[in-house]
LOVO-418758 format. One line per 10 residues: number of its first residue (from 0); for each residue x, y, z of N, C-alpha, C. Coordinates in nm, 4 decimals, padded with zeros to 6 digits. Layout:
N
NUM = X,Y,Z,X,Y,Z,X,Y,Z ~ ...
//
This chain:
79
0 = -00.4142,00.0137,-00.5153,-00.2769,-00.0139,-00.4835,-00.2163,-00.0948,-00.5989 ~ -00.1168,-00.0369,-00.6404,-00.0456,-00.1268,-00.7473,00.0119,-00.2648,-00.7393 ~ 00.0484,-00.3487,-00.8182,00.0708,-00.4826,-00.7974,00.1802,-00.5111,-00.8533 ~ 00.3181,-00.5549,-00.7456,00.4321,-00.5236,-00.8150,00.4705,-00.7147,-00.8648 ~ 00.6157,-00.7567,-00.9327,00.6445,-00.8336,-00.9114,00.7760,-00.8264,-00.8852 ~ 00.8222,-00.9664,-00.8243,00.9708,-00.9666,-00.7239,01.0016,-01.0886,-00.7635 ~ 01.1158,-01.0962,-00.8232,01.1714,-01.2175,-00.8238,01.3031,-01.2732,-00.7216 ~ 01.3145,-01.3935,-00.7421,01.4487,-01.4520,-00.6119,01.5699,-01.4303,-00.7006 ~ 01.6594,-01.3772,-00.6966,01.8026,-01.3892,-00.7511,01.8846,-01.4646,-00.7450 ~ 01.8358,-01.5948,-00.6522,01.9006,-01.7345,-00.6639,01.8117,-01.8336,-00.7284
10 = 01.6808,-01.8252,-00.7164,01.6261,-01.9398,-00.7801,01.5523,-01.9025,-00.8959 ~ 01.5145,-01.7244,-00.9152,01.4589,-01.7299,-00.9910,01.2819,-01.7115,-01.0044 ~ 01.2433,-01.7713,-00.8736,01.0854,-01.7681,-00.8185,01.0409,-01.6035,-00.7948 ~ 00.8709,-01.5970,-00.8823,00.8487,-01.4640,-00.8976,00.7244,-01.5181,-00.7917 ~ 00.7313,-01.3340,-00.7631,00.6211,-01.3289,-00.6088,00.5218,-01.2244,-00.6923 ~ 00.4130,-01.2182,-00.6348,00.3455,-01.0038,-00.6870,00.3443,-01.0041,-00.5248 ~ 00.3372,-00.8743,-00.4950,00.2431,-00.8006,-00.4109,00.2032,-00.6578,-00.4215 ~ 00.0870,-00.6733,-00.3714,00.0397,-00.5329,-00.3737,00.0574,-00.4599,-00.2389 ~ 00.1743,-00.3528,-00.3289,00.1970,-00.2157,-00.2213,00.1740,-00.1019,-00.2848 ~ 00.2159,00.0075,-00.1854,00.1943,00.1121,-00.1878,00.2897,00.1871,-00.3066
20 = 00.2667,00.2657,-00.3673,00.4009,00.2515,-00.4970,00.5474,00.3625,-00.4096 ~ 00.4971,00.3957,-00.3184,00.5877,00.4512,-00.2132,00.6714,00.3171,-00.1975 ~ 00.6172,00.1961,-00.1174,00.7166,00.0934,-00.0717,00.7844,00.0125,-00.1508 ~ 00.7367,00.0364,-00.3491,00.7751,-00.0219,-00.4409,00.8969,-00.1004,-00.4122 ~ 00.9838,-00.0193,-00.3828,01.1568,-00.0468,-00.4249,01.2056,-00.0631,-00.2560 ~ 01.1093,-00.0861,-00.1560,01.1569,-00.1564,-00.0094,01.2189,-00.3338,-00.0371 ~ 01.2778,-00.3560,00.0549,01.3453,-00.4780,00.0482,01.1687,-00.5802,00.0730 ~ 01.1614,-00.6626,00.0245,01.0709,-00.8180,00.0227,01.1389,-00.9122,00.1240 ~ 01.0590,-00.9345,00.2113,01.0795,-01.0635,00.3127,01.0613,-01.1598,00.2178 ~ 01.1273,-01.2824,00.2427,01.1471,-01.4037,00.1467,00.9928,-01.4696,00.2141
30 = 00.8608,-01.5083,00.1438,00.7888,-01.5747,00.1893,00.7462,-01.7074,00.2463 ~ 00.8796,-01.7977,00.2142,00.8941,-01.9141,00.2370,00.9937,-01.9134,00.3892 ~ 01.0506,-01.7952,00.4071,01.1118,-01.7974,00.5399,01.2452,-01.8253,00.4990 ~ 01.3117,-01.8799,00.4222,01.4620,-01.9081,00.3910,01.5363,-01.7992,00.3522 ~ 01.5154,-01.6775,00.3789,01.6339,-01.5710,00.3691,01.6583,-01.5280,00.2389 ~ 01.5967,-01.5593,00.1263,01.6210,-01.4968,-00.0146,01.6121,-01.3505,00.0024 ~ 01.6805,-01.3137,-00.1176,01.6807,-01.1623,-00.1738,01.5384,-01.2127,-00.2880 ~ 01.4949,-01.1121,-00.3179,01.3882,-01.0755,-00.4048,01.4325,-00.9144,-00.4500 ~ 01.4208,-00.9107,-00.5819,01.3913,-00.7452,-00.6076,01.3039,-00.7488,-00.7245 ~ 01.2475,-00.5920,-00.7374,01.1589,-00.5658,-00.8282,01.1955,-00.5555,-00.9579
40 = 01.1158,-00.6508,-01.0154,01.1262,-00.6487,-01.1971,00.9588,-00.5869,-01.2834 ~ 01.0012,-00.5378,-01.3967,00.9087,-00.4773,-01.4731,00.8601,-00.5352,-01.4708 ~ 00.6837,-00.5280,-01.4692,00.6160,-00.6181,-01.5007,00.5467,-00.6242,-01.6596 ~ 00.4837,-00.7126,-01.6781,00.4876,-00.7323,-01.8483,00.2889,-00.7265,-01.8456 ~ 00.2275,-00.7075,-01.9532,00.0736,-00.6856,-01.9751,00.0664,-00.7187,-02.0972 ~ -00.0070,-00.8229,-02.1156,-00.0538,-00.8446,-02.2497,-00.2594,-00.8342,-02.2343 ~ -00.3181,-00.7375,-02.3082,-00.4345,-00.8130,-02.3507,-00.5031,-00.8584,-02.4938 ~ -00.6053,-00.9465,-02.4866,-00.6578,-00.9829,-02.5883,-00.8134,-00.9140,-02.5729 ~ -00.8957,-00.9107,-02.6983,-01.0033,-00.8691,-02.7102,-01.1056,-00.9720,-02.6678 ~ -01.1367,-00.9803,-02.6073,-01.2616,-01.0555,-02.6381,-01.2256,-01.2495,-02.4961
50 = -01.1640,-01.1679,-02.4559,-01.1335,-01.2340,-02.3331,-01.0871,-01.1901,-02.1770 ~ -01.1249,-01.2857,-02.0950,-01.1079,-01.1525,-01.9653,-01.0659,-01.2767,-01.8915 ~ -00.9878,-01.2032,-01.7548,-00.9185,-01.2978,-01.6409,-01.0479,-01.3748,-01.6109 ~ -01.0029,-01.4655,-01.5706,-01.0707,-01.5627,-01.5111,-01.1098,-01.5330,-01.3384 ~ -01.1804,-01.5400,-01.2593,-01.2583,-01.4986,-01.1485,-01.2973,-01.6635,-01.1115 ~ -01.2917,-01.6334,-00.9514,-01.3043,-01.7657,-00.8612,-01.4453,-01.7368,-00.8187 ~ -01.5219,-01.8140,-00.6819,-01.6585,-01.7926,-00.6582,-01.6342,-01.6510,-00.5534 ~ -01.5161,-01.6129,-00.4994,-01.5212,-01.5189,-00.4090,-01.4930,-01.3795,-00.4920 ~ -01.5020,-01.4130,-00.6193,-01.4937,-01.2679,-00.7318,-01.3018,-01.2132,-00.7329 ~ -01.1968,-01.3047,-00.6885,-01.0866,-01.2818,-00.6519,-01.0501,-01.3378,-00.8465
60 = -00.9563,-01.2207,-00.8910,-00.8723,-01.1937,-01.0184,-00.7393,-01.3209,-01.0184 ~ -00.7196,-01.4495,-01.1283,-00.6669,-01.5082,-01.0957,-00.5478,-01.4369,-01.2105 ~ -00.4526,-01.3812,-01.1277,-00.3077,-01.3261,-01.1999,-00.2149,-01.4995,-01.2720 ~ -00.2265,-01.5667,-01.2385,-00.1872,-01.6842,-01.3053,-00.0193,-01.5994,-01.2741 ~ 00.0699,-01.7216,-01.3038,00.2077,-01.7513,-01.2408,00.2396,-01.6504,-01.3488 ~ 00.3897,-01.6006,-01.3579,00.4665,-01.4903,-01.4492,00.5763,-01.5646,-01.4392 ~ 00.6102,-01.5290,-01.5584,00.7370,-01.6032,-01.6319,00.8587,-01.4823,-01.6353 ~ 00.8934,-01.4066,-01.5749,01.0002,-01.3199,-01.6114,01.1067,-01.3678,-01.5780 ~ 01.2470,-01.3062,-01.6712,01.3299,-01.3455,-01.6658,01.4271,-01.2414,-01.5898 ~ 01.5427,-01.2727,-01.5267,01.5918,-01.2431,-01.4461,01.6207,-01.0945,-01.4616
70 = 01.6508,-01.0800,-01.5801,01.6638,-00.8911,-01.6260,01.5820,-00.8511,-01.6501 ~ 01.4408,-00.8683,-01.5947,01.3346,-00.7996,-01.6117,01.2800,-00.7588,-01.7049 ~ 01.2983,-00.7977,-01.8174,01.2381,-00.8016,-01.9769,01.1213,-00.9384,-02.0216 ~ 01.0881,-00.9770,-01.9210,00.9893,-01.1084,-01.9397,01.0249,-01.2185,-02.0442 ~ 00.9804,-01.2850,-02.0499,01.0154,-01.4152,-02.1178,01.0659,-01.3707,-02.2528 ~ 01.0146,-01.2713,-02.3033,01.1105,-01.2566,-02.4631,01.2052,-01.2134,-02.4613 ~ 01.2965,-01.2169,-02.3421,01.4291,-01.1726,-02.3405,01.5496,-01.2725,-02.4542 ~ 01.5287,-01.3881,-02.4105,01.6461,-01.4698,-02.4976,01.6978,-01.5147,-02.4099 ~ 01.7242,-01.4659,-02.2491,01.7776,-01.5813,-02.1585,01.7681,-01.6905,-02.1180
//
């Protein structure tokens, strides 16, 4: 299942989840419960050689926080 990301259009706060790439572009319940909009932004991939995600004791992939910017071009946008 693919792993999307969603950001808030008022604050800015990025979410992932993994859906179905069918439900990609469905509306996001705000997870904090306060009624935000969220929509889907590109997500960005960088790798390096000779280094790999980091893994907890339950073997769970730590995605670490994402920095995208509101037009969905990730942090090298200029905004």
């Amino acid at each position: 299942m693919p792993l999307y990301e969603y950001i808030c259009e008022a604050d800015g706060e990025v979410i992932e989840l993994l859906r179905p790439a069918s439900s990609a572009d469905d509306p996001v319940q705000d997870p904090a419960g306060r009624g935000r909009t969220f929509i889907r932004v590109h997500s960005t991939f960088a790798s390096r050689a000779g280094r790999s995600a980091s893994s907890g004791a339950s073997g769970d992939v730590s995605l670490g926080q994402s920095h995208a910017c509101r037009c969905g071009k990730g942090s090298a946008c200029g905004h």
